[in-house]
N, C-alpha and C positions, 0 to 999 in steps of 0.2 A: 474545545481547546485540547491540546494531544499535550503529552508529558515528553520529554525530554529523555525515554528513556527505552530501552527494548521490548516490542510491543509484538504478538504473535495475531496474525488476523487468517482467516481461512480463505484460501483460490478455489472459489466449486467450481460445478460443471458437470459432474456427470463420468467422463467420458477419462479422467485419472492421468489426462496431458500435462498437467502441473503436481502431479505428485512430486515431493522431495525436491520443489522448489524454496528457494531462498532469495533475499534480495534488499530493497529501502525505500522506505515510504521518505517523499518529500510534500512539504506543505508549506505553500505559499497563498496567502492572503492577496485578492486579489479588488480592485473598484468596487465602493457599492455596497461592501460586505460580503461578499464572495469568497468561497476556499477553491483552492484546486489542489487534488490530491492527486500526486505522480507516483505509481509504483512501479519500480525497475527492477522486474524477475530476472533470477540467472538461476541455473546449477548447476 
């Protein structure tokens, strides 16, 4: 279950193409029991 609230999560890789991104986690409950988690980078 995710909170309601500003949550920091890390973008690896290696390679430092997402450094000093920012953006929004969406969560929608999906059939079944299922989550799907959307995250929309920007900088």
């Amino acid at each position: 279950m995710f909170a309601e609230r500003d949550n920091a999560y890390a973008v690896t890789g290696g390679t430092g193409a997402y450094k000093g991104v920012g953006g929004e986690l969406s969560v929608f409950d999906l059939a079944g029991g299922d989550t799907l988690l959307v995250f929309d980078l920007v900088r």
